[in-house]
Every structure is written in structure tokens, then in C-alpha cells.
DRENLUM-887314 format. One record per residue (C-alpha): residue in one letter; x, y, z. Coordinates in steps of 0.001 Angstrom, whole numbers, padded with zeros to 6 digits, always signed. Each point is the difference from the previous one (the first is absolute). Layout:
<atoms>
AXYZ
...
</atoms>
This chain:
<atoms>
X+006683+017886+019707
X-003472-001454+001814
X-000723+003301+001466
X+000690+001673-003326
X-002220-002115-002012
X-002219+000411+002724
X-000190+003903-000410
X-000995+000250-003192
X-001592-003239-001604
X-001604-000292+003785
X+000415-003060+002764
X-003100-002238-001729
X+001871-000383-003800
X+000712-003978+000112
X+003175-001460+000700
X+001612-003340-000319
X+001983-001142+003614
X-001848+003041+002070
X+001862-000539+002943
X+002999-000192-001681
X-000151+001874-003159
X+002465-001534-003085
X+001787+003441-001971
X+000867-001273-003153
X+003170+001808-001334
X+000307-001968-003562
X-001000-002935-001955
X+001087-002334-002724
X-001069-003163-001845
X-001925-001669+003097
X+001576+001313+002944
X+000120+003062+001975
X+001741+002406+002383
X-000867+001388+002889
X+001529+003018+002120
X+000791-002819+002547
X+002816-000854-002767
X-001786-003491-000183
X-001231-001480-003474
X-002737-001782-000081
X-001729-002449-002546
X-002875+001560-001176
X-003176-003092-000587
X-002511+002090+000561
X+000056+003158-002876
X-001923-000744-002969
X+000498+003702-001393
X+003450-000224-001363
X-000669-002949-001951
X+002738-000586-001782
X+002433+000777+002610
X+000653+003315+001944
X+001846+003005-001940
X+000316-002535-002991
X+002070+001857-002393
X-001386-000950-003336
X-003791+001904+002067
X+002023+003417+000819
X+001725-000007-003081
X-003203+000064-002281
X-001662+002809+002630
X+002773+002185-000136
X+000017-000620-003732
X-003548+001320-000405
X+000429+002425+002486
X+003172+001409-001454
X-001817+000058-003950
X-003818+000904+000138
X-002541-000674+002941
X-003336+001334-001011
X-003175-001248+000501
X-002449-001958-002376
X-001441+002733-002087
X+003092+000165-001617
X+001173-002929-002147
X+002958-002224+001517
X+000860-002602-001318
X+001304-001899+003510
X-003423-000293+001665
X-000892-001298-003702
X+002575-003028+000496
X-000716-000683+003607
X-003536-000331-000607
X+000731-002691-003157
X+002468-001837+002140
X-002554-000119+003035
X-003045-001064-001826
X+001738-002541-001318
X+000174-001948+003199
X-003933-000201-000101
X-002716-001755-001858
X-001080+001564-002675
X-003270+000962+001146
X+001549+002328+002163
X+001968+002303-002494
X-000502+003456+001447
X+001681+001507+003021
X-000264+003538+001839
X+003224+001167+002422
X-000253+001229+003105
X+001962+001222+002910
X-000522-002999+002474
X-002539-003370+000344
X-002316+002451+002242
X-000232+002514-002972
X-000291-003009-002736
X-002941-001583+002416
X-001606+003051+000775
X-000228+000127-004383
X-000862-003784-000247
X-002959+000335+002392
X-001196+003639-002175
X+000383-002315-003143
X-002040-003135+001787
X-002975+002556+000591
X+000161+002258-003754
X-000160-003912-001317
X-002310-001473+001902
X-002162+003088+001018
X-000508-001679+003441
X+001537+000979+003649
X+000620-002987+002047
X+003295-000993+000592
X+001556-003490+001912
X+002753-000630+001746
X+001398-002198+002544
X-000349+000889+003246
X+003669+000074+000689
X+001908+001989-002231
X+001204+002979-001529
X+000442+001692-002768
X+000821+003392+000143
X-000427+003282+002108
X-002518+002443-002523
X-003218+000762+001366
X-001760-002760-002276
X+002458-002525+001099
X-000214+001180+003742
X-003695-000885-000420
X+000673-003853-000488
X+003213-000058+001740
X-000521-003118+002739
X+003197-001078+000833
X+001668+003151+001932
X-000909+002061+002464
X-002460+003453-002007
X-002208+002057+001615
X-002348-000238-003322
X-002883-002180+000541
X-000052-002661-003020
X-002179+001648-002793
X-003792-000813-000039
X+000792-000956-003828
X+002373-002818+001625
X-000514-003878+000946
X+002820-002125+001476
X+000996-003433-000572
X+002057-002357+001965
X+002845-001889-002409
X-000192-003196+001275
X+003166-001764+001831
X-000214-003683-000706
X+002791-000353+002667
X-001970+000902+002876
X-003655-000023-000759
X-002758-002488-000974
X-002045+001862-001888
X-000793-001305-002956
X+000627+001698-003734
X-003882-000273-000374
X-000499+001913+003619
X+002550+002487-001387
X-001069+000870-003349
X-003950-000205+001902
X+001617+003735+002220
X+001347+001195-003939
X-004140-000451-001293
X-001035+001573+003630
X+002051+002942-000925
X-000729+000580-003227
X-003677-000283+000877
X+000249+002356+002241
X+001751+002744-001881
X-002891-000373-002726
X-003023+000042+002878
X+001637+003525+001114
X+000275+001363-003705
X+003862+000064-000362
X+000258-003015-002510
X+003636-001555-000675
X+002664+001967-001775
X+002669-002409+001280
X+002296-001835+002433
X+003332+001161+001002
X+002369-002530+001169
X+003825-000561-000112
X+000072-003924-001516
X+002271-001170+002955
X-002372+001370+002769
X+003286+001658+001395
X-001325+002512+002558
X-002640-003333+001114
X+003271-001759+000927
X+000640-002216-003019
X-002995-002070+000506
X-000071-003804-002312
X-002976+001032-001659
X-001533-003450-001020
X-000469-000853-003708
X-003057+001156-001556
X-000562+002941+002183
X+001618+002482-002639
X-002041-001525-002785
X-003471+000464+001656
X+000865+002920+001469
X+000669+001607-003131
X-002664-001206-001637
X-002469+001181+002499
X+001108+003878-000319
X-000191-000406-003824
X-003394-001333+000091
X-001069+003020+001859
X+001194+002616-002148
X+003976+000623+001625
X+003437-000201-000507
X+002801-002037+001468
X+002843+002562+000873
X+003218-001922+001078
X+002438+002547+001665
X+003457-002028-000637
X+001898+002732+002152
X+001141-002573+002292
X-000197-002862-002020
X+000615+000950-003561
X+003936+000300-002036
X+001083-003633+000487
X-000630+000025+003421
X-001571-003418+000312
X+003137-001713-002144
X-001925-002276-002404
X-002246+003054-001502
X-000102+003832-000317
X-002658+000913+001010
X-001876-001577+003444
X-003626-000175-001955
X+002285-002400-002427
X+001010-001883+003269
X-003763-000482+001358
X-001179-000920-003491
X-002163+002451-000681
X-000404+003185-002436
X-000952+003711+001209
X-001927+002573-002024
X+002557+002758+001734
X+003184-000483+001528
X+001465+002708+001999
X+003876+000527+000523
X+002334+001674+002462
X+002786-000423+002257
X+002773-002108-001566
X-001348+001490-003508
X+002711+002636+000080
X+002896-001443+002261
X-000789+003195+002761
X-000974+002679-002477
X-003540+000983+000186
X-001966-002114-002687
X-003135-002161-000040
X-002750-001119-002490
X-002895-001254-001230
X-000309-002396-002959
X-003066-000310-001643
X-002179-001094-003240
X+000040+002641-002760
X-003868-000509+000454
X+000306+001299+003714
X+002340+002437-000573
X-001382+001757-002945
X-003494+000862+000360
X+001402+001577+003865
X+002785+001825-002168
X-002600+001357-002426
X-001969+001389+003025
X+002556+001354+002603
X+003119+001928-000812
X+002421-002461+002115
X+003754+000647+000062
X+002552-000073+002599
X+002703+002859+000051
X+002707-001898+001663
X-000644-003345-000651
X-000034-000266-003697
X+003603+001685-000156
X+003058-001633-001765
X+001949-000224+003467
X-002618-001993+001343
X-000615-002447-003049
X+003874-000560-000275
X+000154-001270+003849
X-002845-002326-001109
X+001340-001518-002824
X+003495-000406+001435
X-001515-001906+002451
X-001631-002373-002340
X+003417-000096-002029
X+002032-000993+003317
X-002443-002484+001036
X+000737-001561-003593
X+003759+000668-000413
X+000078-001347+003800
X-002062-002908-000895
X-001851+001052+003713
X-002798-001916-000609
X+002242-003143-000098
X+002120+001130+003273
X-003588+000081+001663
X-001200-003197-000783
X+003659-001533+001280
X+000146+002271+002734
X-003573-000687+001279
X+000293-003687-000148
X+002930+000464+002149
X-002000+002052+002086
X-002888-002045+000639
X+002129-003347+000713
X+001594+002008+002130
X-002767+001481+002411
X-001866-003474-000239
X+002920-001495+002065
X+000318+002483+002395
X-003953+000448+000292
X-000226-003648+000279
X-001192-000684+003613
X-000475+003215+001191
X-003462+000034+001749
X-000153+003916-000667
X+000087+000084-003528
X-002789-001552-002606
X+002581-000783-002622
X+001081+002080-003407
X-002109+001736-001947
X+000307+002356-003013
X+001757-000834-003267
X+003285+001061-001865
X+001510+002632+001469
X-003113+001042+002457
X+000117-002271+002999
X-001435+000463+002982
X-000577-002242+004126
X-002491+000167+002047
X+000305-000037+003807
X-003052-001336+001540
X+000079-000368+004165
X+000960-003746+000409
X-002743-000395+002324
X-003030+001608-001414
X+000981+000354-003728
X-000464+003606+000183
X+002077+002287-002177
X+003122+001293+001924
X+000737+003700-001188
X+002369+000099+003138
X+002334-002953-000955
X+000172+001084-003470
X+000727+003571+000703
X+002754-001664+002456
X+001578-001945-002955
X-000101+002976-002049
X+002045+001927+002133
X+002603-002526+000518
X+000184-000720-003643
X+001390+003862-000236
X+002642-000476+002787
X+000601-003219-001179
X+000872+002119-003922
X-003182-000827-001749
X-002863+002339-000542
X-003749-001276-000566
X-003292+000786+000573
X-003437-001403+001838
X-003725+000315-001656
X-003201-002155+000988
X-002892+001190+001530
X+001697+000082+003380
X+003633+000756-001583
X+000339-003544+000801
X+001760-001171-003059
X+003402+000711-001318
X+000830+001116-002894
X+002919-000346-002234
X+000119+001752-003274
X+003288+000633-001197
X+001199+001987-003346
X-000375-002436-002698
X+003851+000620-000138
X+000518-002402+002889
X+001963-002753-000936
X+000762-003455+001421
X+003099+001259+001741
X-002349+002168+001686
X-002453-002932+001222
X+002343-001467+003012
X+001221+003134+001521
X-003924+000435+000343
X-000604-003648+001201
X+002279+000622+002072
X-001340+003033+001678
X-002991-001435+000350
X+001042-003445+001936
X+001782+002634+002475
X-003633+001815+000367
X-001896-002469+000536
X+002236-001371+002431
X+000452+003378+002392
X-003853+000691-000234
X-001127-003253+002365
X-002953-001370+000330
</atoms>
């Protein structure tokens, strides 16, 4: 199957477990098969939201697919609904939304919109992340491995840890002014900054209070717009709120939407003001052949419908209070590990060398690995892949929680120090 895959996507495509690839054969609710006849718990996928091949999800695609699927220059009324039902979730001020195929398409748009709005160039961004693979977002893309050089229209920022550094929120927002400043000396202005609100890709960093506020602030004062992409973080996924700008208390001018939007059929987003969205609308012909359709739509408002009928929200906050007890034992004591981080259902430990306090990409890579032949898959990000990361469906339930606990306390013990 390697060598196939091999042949014709080529030996460089990524892969999960390289030295020992995992085929998976079939999937329901929050587990998984592979062709090693094994099932697995699955805390890692965020794309089927509500559950792998939910029913009520397959059932509305074939639906559309099986009564009209055209695109938007046709009236339909399902796109129509979806939209109402979506936009709902939101404060008012944002109350207009464009579909896409994917967050890279629906960021690639946000960042167009940020510079029709603003008529400036300069973008931020952290300078770990990722958000997309488009040639724009290729050209601020820090936190993976691109033969692009960063654009000369970009300035990075560091999202400060207040775990493991002593710089101060003054000292931090002080590199924000530097960058701005800087994009305005070289004649690109500020259009915006792009961030996810949970600083996923950064490695779930406590980003101390007031740093959100100012930072804000600081991009609206110079003419730009605060774009939060809520692919990772957005849906419930942080238990107490929707979306993750809700979580760290603050408001975007543009959110941007993706992965768990359509439970594994192509979909994504942005939601903006009416005063954003028209004025670009009334200069660009913008539409979106495939992503506009009914069939899409329908697999993104049955997954808003099962998250309500399933009351998912509530399973995440019980679930991830589980959770987090739960790792704070077991990471209790452990020299390698700087505690839990994250919120809700996004939770992440860092492994640090117990001597120096560096970050351990090694150990954690270790852990992942035995997590998967111990039945539970997961993930690592962190500049240095150093930090796990655990981000179930928000279908995971508290039954779930100690067969993952579990898995874990058997890790931890097999990788030694």
C-alpha cells in the first residue's frame, strides 16, 4: 500500500506513524479501524466533528445530492437555511458569510477582503503557525517546513507563553508596535492579523490576560483587521463557548472557518460585517462553484443540528473536565512534562528535557507512538513538535475519557526517562 501511495502521490506527501504507516479501513462515532483489524480511539481528529460517518451528516448529503446540487447562481433554498442557522451563532456585527471549499480557500478570501477594506498590504502573523497552503498563505506560513520565503508585506510576532517565559505583556505588545512600525516605514501599512484564538499550531501557549486586548487594539489603530481563523478552535471545541475568539474574550472583524465545518465534506468560511462584505461584492464578481451547493450546506447544518440534538457542547464540557483531572494526576511529578495546557476539548503537554528545560520533540514523538499501540491516536505540535496534542471529535464522551487515561499512564510509563 506504501509503495503504491508512493508511486503516484510521491514518497514526500506527509504521513502520520512513517515508519509504521496506520491504513485505516473504516470509522464510526470516535473510533477507528485499521487493516491490522485493531480499533483504535480516535483523540486526535477534529474533522469529523460530530462523530465519524454520523448518520444524520450522510443522510442530509445524499439527500441534496440525490434532489438538486447546483451552484449559487441558481436559487436554493438549503444554502439559504444553513447560512441563517450559522450566523446565528455570531454577534450581530458579523451577519454576512461567503462559503468556500476549505479554511485555506476561506483565508486566502479573508486576507483579499483585509486589503479591498483597508487598501493597505501588510499582513501579521505569529511566527509559528499555519494557515493554509495557497500561494498568499504560503507567504506567511511560519510554522511548517515551505520553500517560500515569508512575504516582504509580512511581520511576525511571538504569542507569548506565560508558562515558560518572563517577558513581560508590556515587552510583548512593545515587538506588536515594532512590527507594525515597520510594515508602515516599508510602505505596506496594516490590512490585518491572522491568528487562530487558541494559538494551536504555537503549541497552546497561556497567553496572559491583556495581551489580546492591546493587541487588537494596536492593529485597529493602524488601519487593520483582526482575522480569527477558528479552524482548529471554533464549533464548541473549547466546551464553555463556540467559538475560541468567545473563549479568549475578544471580538474579530473576520472569522474564517474550515475543517470540522462540514463533518469531512469539503466546506469552510468566512463571516463578515455586511459593511466588509458589500462594498468587495459590489466590486469583484466572487462566487464559488462547489462550495455554495445544497450538498455542501446540508452537511453543515446537520452538523450544527447534531451538535444540538446531541447536546455536544455539554458532553465536552463533562468530558474535558474529566480529561484534565485526569492528565493532571498522571502529569503530576513527571519532570518531562510542564503541566496541562489548552481548554475544553483541545489539550495539549509539553515535554521539556528534565535537565535543561528544553523542549523534547523526541519524547513526545515516543509517547505518541505508544499511545497508537497502546489503541489511542493523537497528535504533537509546538515549535519543536514538543507538545502533545489531544483533540478529539466533540462526540467524545466521558466513557471515552478513561480508556484514554488509561492509554496514556501505559505511555508514559514504557517511554522512560
Amino acid at each position: 500500500m506504501l509503495a503504491r501511495r508512493e508511486s503516484v502521490l510521491g514518497p514526500n506527501t506527509p504521513l502520520f506513524y512513517s515508519e509504521d504507516p496506520l491504513q485505516i479501513v473504516s470509522a464510526t462515532g470516535v473510533t477507528v479501524t485499521g487493516s491490522d483489524g485493531r480499533t483504535y480511539l480516535d483523540a486526535y481528529n477534529n474533522v469529523p466533528h460530530v462523530g465519524h460517518c454520523h448518520p444524520r451528516v450522510i443522510e442530509a448529503i445524499t439527500r441534496e445530492m440525490s434532489r438538486v446540487n447546483v451552484h449559487s447562481r441558481y436559487l436554493t433554498d438549503t444554502p439559504i437555511d444553513y447560512a441563517e442557522a450559522l450566523l446565528d451563532l455570531f454577534p450581530s456585527s458579523l451577519d454576512r458569510m461567503f462559503f468556500t471549499n476549505s479554511g485555506s480557500e476561506a483565508n486566502d478570501l479573508a486576507l483579499r477582503l483585509a486589503r479591498f477594506q483597508t487598501g493597505h498590504t501588510g499582513v501579521l502573523i505569529s511566527d509559528h503557525s499555519y494557515h493554509g497552503n495557497t500561494q498568499a498563505l504560503m507567504s506567511l506560513t511560519t510554522g511548517i517546513k515551505m520553500s517560500e520565503p515569508l512575504g516582504d508585506h509580512v511581520r511576525t510576532f511571538r504569542a507569548p507563553d506565560s508558562r515558560v517565559t518572563s517577558t513581560s505583556l508590556s515587552d510583548s505588545l512593545a515587538q506588536v508596535d515594532a512590527a507594525i512600525a515597520d510594515l508602515e516605514r516599508g510602505g505596506h501599512g496594516v490590512s490585518a492579523v491572522l491568528l487562530d484564538p487558541l494559538f494551536s499550531t504555537e503549541g497552546l501557549p497561556d497567553v496572559p490576560d491583556g495581551y489580546m486586548d492591546g493587541l487588537c487594539a494596536r492593529v485597529r489603530a493602524a488601519g487593520g483587521l483582526v482575522i480569527g481563523d477558528e479552524v482548529q478552535s471554533g464549533f464548541g471545541r473549547t466546551a464553555e463557548h463556540v467559538w475560541g475568539f468567545q473563549a479568549a474574550a475578544f471580538v474579530p472583524d473576520m472569522v474564517v472557518l474550515g475543517k470540522p465545518m462540514g463533518n469531512g465534506f469539503p466546506l469552510g468560511a468566512v463571516i463578515a460585517p455586511a459593511g466588509i462584505v458589500e462594498p468587495f461584492s459590489a466590486a469583484n464578481t466572487y462566487f464559488n462553484t462547489f462550495a455554495t451547493t445544497p450538498a455542501a450546506a446540508a452537511a453543515g447544518h446537520a452538523v450544527l443540528q447534531v451538535m444540538d440534538s446531541e447536546s455536544l457542547m455539554e458532553r465536552a464540557r463533562e468530558s474535558s473536565t474529566l480529561f484534565r483531572k485526569g492528565f493532571e494526576e498522571l502529569v503530576h511529578g513527571d519532570d518531562r512534562l510542564t503541566g496541562v495546557r489548552g481548554t475544553g476539548m483541545f489539550m495539549g503537554m509539553q515535554f521539556v528535557d528534565p535537565a535543561t528545560g528544553a523542549p523534547d520533540g523526541s519524547t513526545a514523538k515516543a509517547v505518541v507512538d505508544a499511545m497508537r499501540e497502546n489503541g489511542v491516536l493523537i497528535g504533537r505540535v509546538g515549535r519543536h513538535d514538543e507538545v502533545l496534542k489531544i483533540r478529539p471529535p466533540l462526540a467524545f464522551g466521558p466513557a471515552d475519557v478513561p480508556i484514554a487515561l488509561d492509554a496514556f499512564e501505559r505511555s508514559l510509563e514504557s517511554v522512560k526517562h
